[in-house]
C-alpha positions in Angstrom: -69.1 102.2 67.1 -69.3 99.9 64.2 -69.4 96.1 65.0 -68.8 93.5 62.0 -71.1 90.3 62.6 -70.2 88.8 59.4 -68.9 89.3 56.0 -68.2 87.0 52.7 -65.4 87.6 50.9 -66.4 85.7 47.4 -67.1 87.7 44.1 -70.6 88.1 43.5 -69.8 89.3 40.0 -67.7 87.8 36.9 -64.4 87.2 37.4 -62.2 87.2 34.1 -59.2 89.4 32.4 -61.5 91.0 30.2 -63.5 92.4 33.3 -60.4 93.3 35.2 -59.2 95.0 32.3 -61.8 97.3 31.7 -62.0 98.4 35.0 -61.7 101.9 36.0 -59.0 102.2 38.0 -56.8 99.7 35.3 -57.9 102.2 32.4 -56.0 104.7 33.7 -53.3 106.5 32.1 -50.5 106.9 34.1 -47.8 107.1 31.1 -45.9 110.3 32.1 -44.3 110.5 28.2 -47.9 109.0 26.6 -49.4 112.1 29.3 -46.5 114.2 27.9 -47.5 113.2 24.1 -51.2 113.7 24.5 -50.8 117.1 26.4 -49.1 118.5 23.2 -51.8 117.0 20.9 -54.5 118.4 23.4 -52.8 122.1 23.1 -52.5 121.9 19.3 -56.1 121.3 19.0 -56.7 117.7 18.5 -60.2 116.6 18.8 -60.6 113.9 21.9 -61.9 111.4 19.3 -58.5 112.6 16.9 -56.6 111.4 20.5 -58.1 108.2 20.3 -57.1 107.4 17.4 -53.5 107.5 18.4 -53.9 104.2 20.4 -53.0 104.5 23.8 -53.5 100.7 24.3 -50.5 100.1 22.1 -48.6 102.2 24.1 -49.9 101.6 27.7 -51.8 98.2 27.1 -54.6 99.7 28.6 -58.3 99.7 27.3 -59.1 103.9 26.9 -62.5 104.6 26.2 -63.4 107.8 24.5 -64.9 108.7 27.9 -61.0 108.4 29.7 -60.1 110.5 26.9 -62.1 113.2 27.8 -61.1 113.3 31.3 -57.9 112.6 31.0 -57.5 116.0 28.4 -59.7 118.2 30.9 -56.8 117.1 33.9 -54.2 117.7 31.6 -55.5 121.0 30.7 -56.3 122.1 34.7 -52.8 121.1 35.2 -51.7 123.3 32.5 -53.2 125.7 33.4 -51.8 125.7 37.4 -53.0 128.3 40.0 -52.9 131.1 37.8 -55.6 133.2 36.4 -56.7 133.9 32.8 -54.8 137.2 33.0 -51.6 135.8 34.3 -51.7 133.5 31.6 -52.2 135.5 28.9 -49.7 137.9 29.8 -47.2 134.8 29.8 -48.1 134.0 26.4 -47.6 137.5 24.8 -44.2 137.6 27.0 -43.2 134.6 25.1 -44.0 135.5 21.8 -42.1 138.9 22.2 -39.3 137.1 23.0 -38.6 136.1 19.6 -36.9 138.7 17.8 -39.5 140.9 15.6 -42.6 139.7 17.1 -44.7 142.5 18.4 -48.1 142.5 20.9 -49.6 145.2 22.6 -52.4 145.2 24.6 -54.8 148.3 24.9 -56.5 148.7 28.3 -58.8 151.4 29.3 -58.9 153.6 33.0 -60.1 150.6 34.5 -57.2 148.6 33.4 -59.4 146.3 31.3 -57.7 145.2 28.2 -59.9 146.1 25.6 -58.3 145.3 22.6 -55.1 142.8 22.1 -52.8 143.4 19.3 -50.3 140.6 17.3 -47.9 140.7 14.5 -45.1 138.0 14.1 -41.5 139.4 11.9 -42.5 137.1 9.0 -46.3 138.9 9.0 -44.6 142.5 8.8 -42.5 141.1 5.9 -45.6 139.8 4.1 -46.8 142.9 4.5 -44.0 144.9 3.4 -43.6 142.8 0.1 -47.6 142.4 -0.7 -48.8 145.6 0.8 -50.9 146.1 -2.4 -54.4 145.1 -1.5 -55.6 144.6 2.3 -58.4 142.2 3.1 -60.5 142.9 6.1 -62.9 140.3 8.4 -63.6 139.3 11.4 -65.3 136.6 13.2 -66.8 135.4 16.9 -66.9 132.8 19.3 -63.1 131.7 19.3 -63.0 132.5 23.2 -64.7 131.9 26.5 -64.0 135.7 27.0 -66.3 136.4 23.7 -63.5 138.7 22.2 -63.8 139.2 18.5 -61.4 138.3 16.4 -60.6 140.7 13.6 -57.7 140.0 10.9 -56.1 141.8 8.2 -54.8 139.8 5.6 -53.0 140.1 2.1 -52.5 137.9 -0.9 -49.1 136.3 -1.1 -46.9 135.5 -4.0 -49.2 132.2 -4.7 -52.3 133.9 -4.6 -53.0 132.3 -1.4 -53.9 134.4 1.4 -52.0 135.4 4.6 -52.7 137.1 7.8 -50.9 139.8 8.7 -52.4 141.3 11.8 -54.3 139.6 14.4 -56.3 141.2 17.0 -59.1 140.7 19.7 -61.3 143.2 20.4 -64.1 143.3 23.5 -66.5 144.3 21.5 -67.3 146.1 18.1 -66.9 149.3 18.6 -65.2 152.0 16.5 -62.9 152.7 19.5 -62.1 148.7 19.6 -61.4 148.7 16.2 -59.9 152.3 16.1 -57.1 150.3 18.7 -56.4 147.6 16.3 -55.6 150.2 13.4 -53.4 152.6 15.4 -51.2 149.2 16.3 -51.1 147.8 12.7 -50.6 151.5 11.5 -47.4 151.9 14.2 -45.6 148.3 13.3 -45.9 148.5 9.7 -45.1 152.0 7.8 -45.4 150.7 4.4 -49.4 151.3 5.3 -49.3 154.2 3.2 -48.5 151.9 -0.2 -52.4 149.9 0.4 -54.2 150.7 -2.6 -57.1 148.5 -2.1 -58.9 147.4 0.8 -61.7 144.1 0.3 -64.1 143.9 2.9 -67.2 142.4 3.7 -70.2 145.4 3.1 -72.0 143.9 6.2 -69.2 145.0 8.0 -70.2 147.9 10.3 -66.6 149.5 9.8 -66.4 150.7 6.8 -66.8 154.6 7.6 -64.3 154.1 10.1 -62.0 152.5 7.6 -62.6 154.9 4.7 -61.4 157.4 7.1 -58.4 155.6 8.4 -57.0 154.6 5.2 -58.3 157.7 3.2 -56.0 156.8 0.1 -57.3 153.8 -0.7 -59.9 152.1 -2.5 -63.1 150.2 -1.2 -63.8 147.0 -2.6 -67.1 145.2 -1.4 -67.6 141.9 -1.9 -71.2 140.3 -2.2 -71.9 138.2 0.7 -74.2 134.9 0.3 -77.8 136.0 2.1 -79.7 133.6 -0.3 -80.0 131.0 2.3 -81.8 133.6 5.2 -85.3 132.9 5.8 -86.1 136.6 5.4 -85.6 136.3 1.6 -87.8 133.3 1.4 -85.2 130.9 1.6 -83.2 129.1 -0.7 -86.7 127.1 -2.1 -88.4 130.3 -3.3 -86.1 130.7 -6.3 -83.6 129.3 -8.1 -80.3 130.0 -6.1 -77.5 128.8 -8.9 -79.4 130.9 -11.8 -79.5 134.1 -9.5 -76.0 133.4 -8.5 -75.2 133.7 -11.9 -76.8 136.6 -12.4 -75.2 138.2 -9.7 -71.8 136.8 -11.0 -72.2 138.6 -14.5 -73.2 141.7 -12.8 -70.0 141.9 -10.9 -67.8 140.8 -13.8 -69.3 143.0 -17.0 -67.0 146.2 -18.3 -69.7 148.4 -18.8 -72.4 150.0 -17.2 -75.0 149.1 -20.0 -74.0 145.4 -19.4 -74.8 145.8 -15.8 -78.3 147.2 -16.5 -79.0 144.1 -18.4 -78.0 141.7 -16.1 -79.8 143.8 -13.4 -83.1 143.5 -15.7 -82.3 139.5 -16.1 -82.1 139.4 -12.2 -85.5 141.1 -12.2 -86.9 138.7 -14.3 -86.0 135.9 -12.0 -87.1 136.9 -9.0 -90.0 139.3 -9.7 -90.9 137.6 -13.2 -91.0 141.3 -14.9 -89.8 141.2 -18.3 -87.8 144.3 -19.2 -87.2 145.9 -22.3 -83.4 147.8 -23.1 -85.6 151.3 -23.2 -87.4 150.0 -19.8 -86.3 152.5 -16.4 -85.5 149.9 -13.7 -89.3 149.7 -11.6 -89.1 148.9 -7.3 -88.3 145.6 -6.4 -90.9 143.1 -5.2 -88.9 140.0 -4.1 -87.6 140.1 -0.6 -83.9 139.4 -1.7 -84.2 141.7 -4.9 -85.2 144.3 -2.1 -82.2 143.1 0.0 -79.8 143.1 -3.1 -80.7 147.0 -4.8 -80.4 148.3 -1.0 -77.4 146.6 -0.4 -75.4 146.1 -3.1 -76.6 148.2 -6.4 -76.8 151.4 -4.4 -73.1 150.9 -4.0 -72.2 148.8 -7.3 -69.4 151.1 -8.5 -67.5 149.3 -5.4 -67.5 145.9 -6.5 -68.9 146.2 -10.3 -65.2 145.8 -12.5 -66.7 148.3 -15.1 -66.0 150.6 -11.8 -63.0 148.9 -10.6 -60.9 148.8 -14.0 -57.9 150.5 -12.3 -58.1 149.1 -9.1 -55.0 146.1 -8.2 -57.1 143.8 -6.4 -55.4 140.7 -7.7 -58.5 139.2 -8.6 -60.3 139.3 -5.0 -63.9 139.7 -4.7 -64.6 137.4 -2.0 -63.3 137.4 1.8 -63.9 133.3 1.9 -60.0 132.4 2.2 -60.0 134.5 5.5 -61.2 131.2 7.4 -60.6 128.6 4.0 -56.5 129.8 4.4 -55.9 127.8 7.9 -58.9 125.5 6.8 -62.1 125.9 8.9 -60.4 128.0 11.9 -63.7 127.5 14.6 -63.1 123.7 14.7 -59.6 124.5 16.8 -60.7 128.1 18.0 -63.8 127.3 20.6 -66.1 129.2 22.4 -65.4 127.7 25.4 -61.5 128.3 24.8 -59.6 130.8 27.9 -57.7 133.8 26.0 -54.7 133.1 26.7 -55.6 129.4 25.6 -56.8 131.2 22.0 -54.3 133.2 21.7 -51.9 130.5 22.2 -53.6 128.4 19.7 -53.9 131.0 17.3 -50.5 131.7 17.0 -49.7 127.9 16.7 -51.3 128.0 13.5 -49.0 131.2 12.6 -46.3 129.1 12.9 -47.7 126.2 10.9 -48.2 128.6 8.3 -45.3 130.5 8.5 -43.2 127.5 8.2 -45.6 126.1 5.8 -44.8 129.4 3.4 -41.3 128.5 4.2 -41.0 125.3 2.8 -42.6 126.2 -0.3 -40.4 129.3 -1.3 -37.2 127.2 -0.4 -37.6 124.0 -2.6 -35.9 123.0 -4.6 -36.6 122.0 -8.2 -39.7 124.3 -10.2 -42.8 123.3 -12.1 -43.0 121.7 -15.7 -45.6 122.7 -17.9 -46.3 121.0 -21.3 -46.5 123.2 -24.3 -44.5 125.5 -22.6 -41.5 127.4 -25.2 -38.4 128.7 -24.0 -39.5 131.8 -22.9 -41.9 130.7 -20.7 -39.7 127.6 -19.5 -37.3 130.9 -18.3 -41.0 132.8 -16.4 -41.4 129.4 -14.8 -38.0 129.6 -13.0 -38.9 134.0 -12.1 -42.5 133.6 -10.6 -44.9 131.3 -8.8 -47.2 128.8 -10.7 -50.3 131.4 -9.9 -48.3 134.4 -11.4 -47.5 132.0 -14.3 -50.8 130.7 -15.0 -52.2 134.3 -15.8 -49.2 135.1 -17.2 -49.2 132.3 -19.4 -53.3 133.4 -20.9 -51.9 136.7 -22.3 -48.9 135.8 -23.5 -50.8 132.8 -25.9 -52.8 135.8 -27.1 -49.7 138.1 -28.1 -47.6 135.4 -30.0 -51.5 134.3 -32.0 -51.4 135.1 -35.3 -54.7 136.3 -35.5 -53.5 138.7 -33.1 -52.7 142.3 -34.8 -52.5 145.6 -33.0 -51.9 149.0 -35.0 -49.2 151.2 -33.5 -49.0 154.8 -32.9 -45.8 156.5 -31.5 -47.0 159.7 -29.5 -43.5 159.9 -28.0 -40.1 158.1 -27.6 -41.7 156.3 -24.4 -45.6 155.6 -24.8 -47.1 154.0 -27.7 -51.0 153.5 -28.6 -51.9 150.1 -29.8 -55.4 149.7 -31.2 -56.4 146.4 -31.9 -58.5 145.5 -35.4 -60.7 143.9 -34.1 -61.6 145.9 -31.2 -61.9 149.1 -32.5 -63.3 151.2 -29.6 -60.7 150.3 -27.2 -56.8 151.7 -27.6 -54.4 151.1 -25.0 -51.4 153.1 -23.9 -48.2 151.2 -23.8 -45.1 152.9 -21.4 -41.8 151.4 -23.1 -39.6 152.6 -20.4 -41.3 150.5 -17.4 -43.1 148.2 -19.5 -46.5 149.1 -18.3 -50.3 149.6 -20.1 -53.2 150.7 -19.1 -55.6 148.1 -19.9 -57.4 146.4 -16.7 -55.5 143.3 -16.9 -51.9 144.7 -15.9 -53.9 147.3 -13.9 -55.9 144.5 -11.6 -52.9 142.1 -11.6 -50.1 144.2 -11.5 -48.5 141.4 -14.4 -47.3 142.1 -18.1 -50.1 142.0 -20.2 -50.9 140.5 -24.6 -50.1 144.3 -25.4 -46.9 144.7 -23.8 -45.9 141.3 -25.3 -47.2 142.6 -28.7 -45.2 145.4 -28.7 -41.8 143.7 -27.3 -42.3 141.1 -30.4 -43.0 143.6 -32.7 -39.4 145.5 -31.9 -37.8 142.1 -32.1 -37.5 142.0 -27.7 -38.5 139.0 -25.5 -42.1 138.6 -25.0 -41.6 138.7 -21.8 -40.0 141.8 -19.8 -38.9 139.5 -16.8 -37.1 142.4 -15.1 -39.7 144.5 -15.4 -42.0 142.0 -13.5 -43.2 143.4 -10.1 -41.0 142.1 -7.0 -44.5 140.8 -5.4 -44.4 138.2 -7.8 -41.0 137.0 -8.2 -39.5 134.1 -6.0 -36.2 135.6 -5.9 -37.5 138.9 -4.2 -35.6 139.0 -1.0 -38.9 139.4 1.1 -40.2 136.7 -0.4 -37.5 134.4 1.3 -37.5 133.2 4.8 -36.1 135.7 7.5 -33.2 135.9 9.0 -31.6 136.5 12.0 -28.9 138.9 10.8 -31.3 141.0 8.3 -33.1 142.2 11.6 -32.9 145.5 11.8 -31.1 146.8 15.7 -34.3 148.5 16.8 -36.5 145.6 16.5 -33.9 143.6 18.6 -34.9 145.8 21.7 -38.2 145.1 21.4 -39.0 141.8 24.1 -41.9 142.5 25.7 -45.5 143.8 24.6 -46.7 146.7 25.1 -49.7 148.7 26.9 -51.4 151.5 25.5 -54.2 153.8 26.2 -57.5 152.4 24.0 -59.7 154.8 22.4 -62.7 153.2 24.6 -61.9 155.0 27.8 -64.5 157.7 27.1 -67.6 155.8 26.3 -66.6 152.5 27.6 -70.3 151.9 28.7 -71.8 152.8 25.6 -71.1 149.6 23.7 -71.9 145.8 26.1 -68.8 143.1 25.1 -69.5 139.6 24.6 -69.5 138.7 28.0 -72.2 140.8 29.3 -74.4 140.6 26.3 -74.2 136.7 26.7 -75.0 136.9 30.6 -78.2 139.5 29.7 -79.0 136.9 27.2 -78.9 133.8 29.4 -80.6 135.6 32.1 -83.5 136.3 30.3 -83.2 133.0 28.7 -83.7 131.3 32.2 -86.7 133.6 32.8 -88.4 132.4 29.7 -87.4 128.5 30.1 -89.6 128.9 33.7 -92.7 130.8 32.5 -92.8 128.2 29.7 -92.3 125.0 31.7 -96.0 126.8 34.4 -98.0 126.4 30.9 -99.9 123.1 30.4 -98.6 121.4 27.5 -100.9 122.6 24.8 -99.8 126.2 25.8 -95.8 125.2 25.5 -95.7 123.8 22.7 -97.0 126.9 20.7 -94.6 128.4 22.6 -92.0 126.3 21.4 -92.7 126.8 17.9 -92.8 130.7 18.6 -89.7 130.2 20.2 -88.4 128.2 17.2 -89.1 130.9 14.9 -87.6 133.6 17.2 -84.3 131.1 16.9 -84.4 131.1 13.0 -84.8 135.3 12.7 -81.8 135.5 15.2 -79.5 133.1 13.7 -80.5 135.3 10.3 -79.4 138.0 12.6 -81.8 140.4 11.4 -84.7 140.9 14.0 -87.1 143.7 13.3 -88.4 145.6 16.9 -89.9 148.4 14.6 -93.2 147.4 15.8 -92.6 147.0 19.3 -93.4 150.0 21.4 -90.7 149.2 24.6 -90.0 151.7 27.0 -89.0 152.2 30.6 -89.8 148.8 32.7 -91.7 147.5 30.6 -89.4 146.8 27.7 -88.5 143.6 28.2 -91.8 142.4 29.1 -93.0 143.6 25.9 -90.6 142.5 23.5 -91.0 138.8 25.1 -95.1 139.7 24.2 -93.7 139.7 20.4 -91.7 137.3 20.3 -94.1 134.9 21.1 -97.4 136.2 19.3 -95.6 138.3 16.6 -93.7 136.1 15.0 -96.7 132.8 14.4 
């Protein structure tokens, strides 16, 4: 029993609007349409500082800190969420976007019933596809889910020279079965696979033999990946960066191999300070990244050199960087901390943005105006995009030069041979029935080249063979135009669910740890550290600490070298945590 003997029932704090105002329970939200309104921005992925920004006290007359922000989005987000699990959710969201007509998901699960790997293609990234099936570009990224999925994309270059996805898929881990999965589904929902001629992808990614075998027909085209900065090549301080760069950059864009030997030699003499003579063999490399670079990259240079790549159509691409520059910098609205069905939700907002995006821009109205520009290529301006024009537009300034001379040599009613003056080791072959020549320029770019011009103004023609121009770049192609409804075709109409296949993983599904598990291995052992650090007196854990530091820089660099670490049986952990504290100082 509780007995009151007294109480006092005056404020013994401020009493004024401003406090009563700023009071918890008078912050609070209770807007349903201003909930409504931030719920949508919250599930588009808007920063909780972006949220703030839209001024809730103008709406609500209340005083939102960031802090009611924050807990206002996680409540809306539990709410969102409901009673149902991460599985029920996601299966929710694939039904959904298989109900619009042409979309297509499939999830593959193994014997367990684990989804392993989960497939998406909307209609308008089959079209893309179809239209630009030239040149595929391959990549893949992490941490975009709390569920530590991969994400893996193919992608192609689009009418603009921008790029677009045109598969996306997440994959438990990064196996060849996983990624095996994701190629069997792009391979099933697009048949025009077979026309890929090119494939660009990252060298450091582990795939390639798998790849090479899946798309046998088609070339490989590395690009060089940026390891300047990794502590293992002595950083970006231990040379000049731009100058090697450069280097680099001549090596990839020379037409012979003798030029590549000299820029090789120049690279030499930047890192290693060797000076080379033309006669000189090429000696071992001494610099960490020279080492890196003729493992790497010049054991394979006929893959991303263009004196190998002459009469391969890769539209100019020799980097993967517009995989993640396309939808700007995707991680800032994919998180780590993000449920699946949360990611895949998001990620196929940003489809739609793009999609639409795309959209907009093929249907406008009006075209581009270009000074300088003569009638016939005021008439190219109105048949292809500003990117198609632009290289267009190069060659055709050097056909109608007068400097410009080419001798001609009929070899048959169809195919010339045009030898320029100027250049007299090089002779190109001009076809006069599809316009075509077989100089790298119309080769790479699939676009009418200075000798087909040439010879067109020579035989009193157009310099420009508009209908002859590839449907990938013209804006009038009908795949180039947004989809719709009734150009469907009937079988894609029954198609309004995903779909669950068998993944390739089944047999050796323990052979290969997913995200999840290596992340709880990780943490564990993590913990296990943190407390035989924090028993050391402080002397002790701070050299720990800067071992520990070090550790953190090799495994961001992702390159950690166990070769001299004898673990086996039990004790392999317990050595390995040996090196990584005395090893490494």
């Amino acid at each position: 029993m509780v007995q009151v003997t007294g109480f006092d029932v005056a404020h013994n704090h401020n009493v004024s609007e401003s406090t009563y105002n700023n009071h918890a329970s008078n912050r609070r939200v209770e807007d349903p349409d201003v909930l409504a309104f931030v719920d949508e921005l919250q599930a588009a992925g808007s920063k909780p500082k972006l949220i703030v920004q839209y001024r809730p006290k103008k709406k609500t007359g209340k005083h939102v800190t960031l802090r009611d922000k924050r807990n206002m989005v996680t409540k809306l987000k539990e709410k969102r969420k409901g009673g149902a699990t991460t599985e029920e959710r996601l299966e929710t969201v694939l039904q959904e976007l298989c109900e619009t007509r042409g979309n297509r998901a499939t999830v593959f699960v193994d014997d367990n019933k684990t989804a392993k790997t989960i497939t998406m293609q909307t209609r308008q990234m089959r079209r893309w596809f179809k239209v630009f099936s030239e040149i595929l570009l391959v990549d893949a990224t992490h941490n975009t889910n709390e569920s530590r999925y991969k994400l893996f994309w193919f992608m192609v270059n689009d009418v603009y020279g921008h790029c677009q996805y045109v598969h996306h898929s997440l994959m438990e881990n990064e196996s060849n079965e996983c990624l095996s999965d994701a190629i069997r589904s792009f391979k099933f929902n697009n048949p025009s696979w077979e026309k890929i001629k090119v494939i660009v992808i990252d060298k450091d990614l582990g795939e390639l033999e798998l790849l090479e075998k899946e798309f046998e027909r088609c070339e490989g085209h590395s690009y060089i990946r940026t390891e300047m900065a990794k502590s293992e090549y002595g950083g970006p301080t231990s040379f000049d960066k731009d100058e090697v760069e450069d280097a680099v950059d001549m090596m990839r864009l020379v037409l012979t191999a003798v030029e590549y030997t000299k820029y090789l030699k120049y690279l030499y003499f930047l890192l290693d300070d060797v000076h080379l003579k033309d006669s000189d063999a090429i000696p071992e490399p001494g610099h960490p990244f020279l080492k890196y670079f003729m493992r790497n990259w010049d054991s394979m240079k006929e893959r991303w050199a263009l004196y190998a790549r002459s009469d391969v159509p890769h539209l100019g691409n020799h980097t993967n960087n517009r995989l993640e520059s396309s939808w700007g910098h995707l991680k800032e609205v994919l998180k780590p901390e993000m449920a699946l069905d949360e990611c895949v939700n998001s990620l196929m907002f940003l489809q739609t943005v793009a999609e639409m995006d795309y959209a907009k821009r093929i249907t406008e109205v009006g075209q581009m105006r270009y000074d300088g520009a003569d009638e016939q290529l005021k008439k190219l301006v109105r048949e292809v995009s500003p990117h198609a024009h632009r290289m267009v537009e190069q060659q055709y300034r050097v056909a109608v030069d007068r400097k410009t001379h080419y001798e001609q040599e009929q070899i048959n009613s169809q195919l010339y041979l045009l030898r320029g003056t100027d250049e007299s080791s090089s002779a190109f072959h001009v076809n006069t029935a599809r316009y075509r020549c077989s100089c790298v320029f119309m080769k790479t770019t699939l676009l009418p080249c200075r000798h087909v011009r040439y010879w067109r103004l020579m035989n009193d023609k157009s310099a420009v063979p508009i209908h002859y121009i590839e449907p990938r770049w013209k804006l009038s192609s009908k795949l180039n135009q947004a989809p719709f409804e009734e150009d469907v075709p009937d079988e894609i109409f029954a198609c309004t669910t995903f779909q669950m296949r068998e993944s390739a993983m089944t047999g050796r599904r323990h052979e290969v740890l997913n995200g999840s598990t290596k992340y709880k291995h990780a943490l564990e052992r993590g913990r296990s550290i943190a407390d035989i650090m924090s028993r050391n007196e402080t002397f002790v854990f701070g050299e720990m600490m800067n071992a520990l530091e070090k550790f953190e820089e090799i495994v961001k660099d992702g390159a950690v070298h166990l070769s001299d670490v004898k673990a086996t049986g039990s004790t392999r952990y317990r050595s390995w945590r040996r090196w990584s504290f005395c090893r490494i100082i």
